[in-house]
C-alpha positions in Angstrom: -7.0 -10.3 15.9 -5.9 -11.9 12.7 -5.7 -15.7 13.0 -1.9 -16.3 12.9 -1.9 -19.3 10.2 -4.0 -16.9 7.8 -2.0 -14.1 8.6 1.4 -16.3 7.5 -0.1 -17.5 4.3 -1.2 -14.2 3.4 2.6 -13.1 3.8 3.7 -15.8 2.0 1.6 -15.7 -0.8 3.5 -11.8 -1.0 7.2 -13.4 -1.0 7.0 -16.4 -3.0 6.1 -15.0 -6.3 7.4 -11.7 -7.9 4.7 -9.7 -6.6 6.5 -6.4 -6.7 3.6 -3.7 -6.4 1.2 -6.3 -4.2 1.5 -4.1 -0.5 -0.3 -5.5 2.8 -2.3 -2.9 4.4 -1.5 -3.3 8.5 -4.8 -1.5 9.7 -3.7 -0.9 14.1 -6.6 1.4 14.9 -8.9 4.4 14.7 -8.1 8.1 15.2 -11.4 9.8 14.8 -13.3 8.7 11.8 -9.9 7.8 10.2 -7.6 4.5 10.4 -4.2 4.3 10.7 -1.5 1.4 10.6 1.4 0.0 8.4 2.2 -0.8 4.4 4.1 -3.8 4.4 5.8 -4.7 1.0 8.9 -7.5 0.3 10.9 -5.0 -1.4 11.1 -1.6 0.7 13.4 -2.7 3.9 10.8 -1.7 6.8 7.4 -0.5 6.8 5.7 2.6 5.9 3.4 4.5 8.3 0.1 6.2 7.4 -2.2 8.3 9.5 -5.3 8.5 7.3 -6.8 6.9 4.0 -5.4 9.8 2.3 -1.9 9.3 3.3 -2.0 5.3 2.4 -3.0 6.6 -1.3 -0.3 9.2 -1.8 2.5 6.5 -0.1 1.4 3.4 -2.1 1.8 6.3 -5.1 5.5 6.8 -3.3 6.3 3.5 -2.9 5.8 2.6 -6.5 8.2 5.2 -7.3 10.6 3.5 -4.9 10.2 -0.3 -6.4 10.5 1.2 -10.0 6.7 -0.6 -10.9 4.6 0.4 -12.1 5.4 3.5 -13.9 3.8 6.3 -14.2 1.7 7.6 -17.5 3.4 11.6 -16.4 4.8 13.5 -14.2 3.0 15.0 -10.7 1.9 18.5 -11.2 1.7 21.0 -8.4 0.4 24.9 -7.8 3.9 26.4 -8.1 7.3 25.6 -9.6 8.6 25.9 -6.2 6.9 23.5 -5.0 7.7 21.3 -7.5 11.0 21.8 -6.8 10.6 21.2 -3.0 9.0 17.4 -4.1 12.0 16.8 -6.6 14.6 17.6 -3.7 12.7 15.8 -1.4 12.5 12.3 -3.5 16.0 12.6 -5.4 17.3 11.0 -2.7 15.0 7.9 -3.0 15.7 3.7 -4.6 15.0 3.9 -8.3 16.6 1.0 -9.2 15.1 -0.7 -11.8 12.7 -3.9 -10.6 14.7 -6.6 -12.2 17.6 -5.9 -10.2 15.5 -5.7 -6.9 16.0 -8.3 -3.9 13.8 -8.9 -1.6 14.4 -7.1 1.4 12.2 -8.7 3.4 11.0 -12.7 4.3 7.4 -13.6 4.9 8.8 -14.5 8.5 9.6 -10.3 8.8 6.0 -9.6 7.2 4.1 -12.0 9.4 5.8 -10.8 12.3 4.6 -7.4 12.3 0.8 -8.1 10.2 0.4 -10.8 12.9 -0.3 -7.2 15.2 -2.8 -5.7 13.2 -6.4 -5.9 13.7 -7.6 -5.9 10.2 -5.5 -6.5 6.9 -6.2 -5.5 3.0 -3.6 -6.5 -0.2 -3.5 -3.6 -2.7 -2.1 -4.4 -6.0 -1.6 -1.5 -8.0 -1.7 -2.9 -11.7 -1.3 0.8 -13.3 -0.5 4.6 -12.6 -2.0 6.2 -15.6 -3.4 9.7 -15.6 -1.6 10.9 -12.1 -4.1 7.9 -10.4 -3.5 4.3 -9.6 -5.5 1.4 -10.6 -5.4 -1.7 -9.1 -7.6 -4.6 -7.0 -8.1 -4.9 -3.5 -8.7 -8.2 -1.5 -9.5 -8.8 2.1 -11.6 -10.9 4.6 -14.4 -8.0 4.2 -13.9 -9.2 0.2 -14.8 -12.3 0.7 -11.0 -13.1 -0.2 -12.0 -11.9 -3.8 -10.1 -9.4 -5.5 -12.3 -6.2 -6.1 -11.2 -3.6 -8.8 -10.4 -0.1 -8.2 -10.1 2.4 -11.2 -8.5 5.6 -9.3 -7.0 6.9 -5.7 -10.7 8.9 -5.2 -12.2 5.5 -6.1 -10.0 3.4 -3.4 -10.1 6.1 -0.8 -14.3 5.4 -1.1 -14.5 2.4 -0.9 -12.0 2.3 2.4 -13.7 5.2 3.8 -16.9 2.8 3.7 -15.2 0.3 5.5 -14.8 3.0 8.3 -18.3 4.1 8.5 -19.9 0.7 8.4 -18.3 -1.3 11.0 -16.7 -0.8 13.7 -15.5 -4.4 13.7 -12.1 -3.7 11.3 -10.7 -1.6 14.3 
């Protein structure tokens, strides 16, 4: 488990500054040879659940769409135009409200509550979204607390998938 102190100041260090696309990465367990676990971010009002590395990528992707930041460089592109429309009907619905007139929707106290659980954490920031990827730095204790860059999804997904095959420690 997480030392509960670290865990608080980790949440904290999310809330107190206008960290809009910084997300904490609740890791809960194994299934297989993939993790699963939460998304916690200040301004989406609960967390997001993921079942596999490849689902955290595509709903840190989502949730950027719902905080408004960043934006995007273009538009998703699918096989079909019906499924294109499927993904448009599907997100209409969504918060697009522009990030300067976001609250938070959540306190460090709600954060640390629920990353207190988790058996390993990561921070993602995603800096860009250019050419249908994301971009960003990842920071953890398997870091060394020092932010490590990421230049696409593929290139996050790798390195995470490493942390899967090379200890069993995280989970």
């Amino acid at each position: 488990m997480i030392k509960v102190e670290e865990t608080r100041n980790l949440c904290h260090s999310i809330t107190a500054t206008d960290r809009v696309s910084t997300m904490l990465i609740c890791f809960y367990g194994k299934k297989g040879e993939d993790l699963y676990g939460e998304i916690l971010n200040c301004y989406i009002d609960r967390p997001v659940c993921f079942s596999s590395l490849g689902d955290l990528v595509l709903k840190l992707d989502e949730i950027c769409d719902w905080i408004g930041s960043p934006q995007p460089s273009m538009e998703p592109r699918f096989l079909n135009k019906r499924m294109a429309e499927q993904y448009a009907y599907r997100t209409k619905g969504k918060n697009k409200v522009p990030v300067k007139a976001k609250i938070q929707l959540q306190d460090m106290k709600a954060l640390s509550t629920r990353a207190i659980r988790a058996k390993s954490t990561l921070t993602i920031k995603i800096e860009y979204r250019l050419n249908a990827s994301i971009q960003g730095r990842v920071m953890g204790k398997l870091t060394n607390k020092n932010y490590v860059g990421f230049r696409s999804a593929l290139e996050l997904i790798r390195m995470l998938k490493e942390i899967v095959i090379r200890t069993d420690s995280i989970v």
